[in-house]
Short mmCIF file of the C-alpha atoms (twelve columns), coordinates in Angstrom:
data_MODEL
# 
_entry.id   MODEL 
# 
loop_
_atom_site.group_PDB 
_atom_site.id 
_atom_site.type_symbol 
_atom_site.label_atom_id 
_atom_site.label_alt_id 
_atom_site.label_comp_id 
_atom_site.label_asym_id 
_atom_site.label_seq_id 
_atom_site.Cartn_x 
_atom_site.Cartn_y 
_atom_site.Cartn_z 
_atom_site.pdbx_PDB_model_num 
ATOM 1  C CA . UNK A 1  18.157 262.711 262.289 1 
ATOM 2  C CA . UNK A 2  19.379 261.730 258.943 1 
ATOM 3  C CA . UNK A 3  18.205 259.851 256.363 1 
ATOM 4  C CA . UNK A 4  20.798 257.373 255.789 1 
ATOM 5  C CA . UNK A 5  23.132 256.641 253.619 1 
ATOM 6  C CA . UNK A 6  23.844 253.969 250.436 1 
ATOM 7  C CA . UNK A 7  26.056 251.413 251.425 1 
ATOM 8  C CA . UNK A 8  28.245 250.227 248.533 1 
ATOM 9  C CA . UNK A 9  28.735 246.622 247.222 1 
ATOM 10 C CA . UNK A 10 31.833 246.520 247.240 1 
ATOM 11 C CA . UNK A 11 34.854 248.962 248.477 1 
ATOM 12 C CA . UNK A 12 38.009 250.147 247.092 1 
ATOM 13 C CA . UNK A 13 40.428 251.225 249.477 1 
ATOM 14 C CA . UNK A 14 43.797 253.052 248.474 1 
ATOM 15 C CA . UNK A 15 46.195 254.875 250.305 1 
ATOM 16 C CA . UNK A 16 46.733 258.068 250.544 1 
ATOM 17 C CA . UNK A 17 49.551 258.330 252.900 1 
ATOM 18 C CA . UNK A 18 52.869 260.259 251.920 1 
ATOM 19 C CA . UNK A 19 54.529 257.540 250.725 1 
ATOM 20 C CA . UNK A 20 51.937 256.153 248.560 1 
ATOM 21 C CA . UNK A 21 50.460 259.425 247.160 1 
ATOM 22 C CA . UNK A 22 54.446 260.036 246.214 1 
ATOM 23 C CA . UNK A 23 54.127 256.773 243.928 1 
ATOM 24 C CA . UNK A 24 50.898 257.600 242.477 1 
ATOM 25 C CA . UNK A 25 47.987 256.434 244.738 1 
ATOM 26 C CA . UNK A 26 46.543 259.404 244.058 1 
ATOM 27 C CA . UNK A 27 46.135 258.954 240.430 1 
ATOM 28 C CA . UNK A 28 45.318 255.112 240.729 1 
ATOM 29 C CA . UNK A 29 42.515 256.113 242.537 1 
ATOM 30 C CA . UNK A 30 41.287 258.913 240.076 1 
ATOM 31 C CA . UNK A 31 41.527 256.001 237.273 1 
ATOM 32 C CA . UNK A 32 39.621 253.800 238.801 1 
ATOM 33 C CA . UNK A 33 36.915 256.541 240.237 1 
ATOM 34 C CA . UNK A 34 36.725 257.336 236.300 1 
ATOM 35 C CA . UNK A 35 36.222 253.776 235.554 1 
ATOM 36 C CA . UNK A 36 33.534 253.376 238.334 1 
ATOM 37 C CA . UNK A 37 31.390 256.393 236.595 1 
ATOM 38 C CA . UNK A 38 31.989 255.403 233.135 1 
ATOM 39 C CA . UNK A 39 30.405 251.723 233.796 1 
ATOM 40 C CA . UNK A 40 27.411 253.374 235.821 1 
ATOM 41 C CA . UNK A 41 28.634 251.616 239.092 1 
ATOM 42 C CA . UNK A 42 28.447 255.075 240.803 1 
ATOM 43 C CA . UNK A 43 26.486 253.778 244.193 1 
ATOM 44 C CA . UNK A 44 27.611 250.210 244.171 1 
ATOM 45 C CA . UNK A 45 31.268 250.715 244.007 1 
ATOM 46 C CA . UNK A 46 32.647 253.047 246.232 1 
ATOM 47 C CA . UNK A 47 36.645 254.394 246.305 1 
ATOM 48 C CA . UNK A 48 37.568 255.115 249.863 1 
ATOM 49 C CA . UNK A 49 41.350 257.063 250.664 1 
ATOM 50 C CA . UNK A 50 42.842 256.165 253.332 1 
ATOM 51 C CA . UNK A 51 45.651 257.231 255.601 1 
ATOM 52 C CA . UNK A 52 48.564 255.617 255.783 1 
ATOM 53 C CA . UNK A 53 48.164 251.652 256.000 1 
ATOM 54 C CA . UNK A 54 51.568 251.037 257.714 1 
ATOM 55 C CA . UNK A 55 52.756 249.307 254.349 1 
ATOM 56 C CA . UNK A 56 55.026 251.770 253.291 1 
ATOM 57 C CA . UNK A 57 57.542 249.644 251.875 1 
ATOM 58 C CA . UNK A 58 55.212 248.488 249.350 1 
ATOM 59 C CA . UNK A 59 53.764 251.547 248.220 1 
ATOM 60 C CA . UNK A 60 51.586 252.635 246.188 1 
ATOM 61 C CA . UNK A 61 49.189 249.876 248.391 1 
ATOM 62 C CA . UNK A 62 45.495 249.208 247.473 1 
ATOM 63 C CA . UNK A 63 42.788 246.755 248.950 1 
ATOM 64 C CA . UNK A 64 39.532 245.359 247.296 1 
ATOM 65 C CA . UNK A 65 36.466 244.359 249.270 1 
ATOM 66 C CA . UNK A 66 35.326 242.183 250.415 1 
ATOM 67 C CA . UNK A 67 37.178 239.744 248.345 1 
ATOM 68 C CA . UNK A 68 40.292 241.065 250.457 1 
ATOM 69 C CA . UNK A 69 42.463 241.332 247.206 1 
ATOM 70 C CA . UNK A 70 45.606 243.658 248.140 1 
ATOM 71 C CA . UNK A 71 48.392 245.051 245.818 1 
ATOM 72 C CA . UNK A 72 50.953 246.585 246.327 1 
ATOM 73 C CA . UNK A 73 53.939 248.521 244.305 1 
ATOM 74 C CA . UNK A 74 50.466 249.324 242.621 1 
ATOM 75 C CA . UNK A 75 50.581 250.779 238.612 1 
ATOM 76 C CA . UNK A 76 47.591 252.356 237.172 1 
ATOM 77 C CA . UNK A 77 47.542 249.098 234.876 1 
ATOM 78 C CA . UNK A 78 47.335 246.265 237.691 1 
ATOM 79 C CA . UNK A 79 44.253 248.639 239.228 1 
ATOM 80 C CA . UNK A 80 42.774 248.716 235.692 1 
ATOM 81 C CA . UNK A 81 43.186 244.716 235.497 1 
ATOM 82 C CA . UNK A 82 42.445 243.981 239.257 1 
ATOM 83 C CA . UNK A 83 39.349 246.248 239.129 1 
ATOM 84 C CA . UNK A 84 38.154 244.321 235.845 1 
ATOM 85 C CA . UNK A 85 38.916 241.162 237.672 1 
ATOM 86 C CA . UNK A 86 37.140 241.401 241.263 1 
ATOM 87 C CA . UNK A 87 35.115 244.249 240.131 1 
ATOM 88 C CA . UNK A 88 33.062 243.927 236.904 1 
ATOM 89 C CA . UNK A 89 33.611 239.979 236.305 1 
ATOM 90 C CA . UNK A 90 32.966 238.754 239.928 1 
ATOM 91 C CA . UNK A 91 29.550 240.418 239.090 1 
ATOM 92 C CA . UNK A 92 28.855 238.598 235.993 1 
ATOM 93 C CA . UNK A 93 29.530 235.304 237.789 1 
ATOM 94 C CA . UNK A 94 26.367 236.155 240.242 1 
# 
């Protein structure tokens, strides 16, 4: 039996699907994996991929949890701005 694992804080999900990773989820989420390290939330946040989230139209599509918070036609500078938002200043107001 195992011993467990951490469960994270608070989740980042973003698509990975074709149609997404085409517009650059796959970047997005390397950003904000970068961002997650440099600000020692390595443990508490967590950056999930997922499959496709039957959103195409809208891609590149990302969710934050658990506030729910979902973007779509994503850029690296709304995640940036987003993650800053729901991320980092949702836990200052704790």
């Amino acid at each position: 039996m195992s011993k467990g694992f951490n469960v994270p804080d608070k989740v980042i999900y973003v698509c990975t699907g074709s149609k997404c990773k085409k517009k650059g989820s796959k970047d997005i989420g390397k950003t904000i994996r970068n961002m997650i390290k440099e600000m020692g939330l390595k443990g508490k946040v967590e950056v999930v991929k997922t499959e496709c989230t039957d959103r195409c139209d809208f891609a590149p599509v990302m969710s934050f949890q658990p506030n729910n918070v979902w973007l779509h036609h994503t850029t690296e500078q709304q995640a940036q701005k987003t993650f800053q938002e729901h991320i980092i200043q949702s836990d200052k107001q704790v």
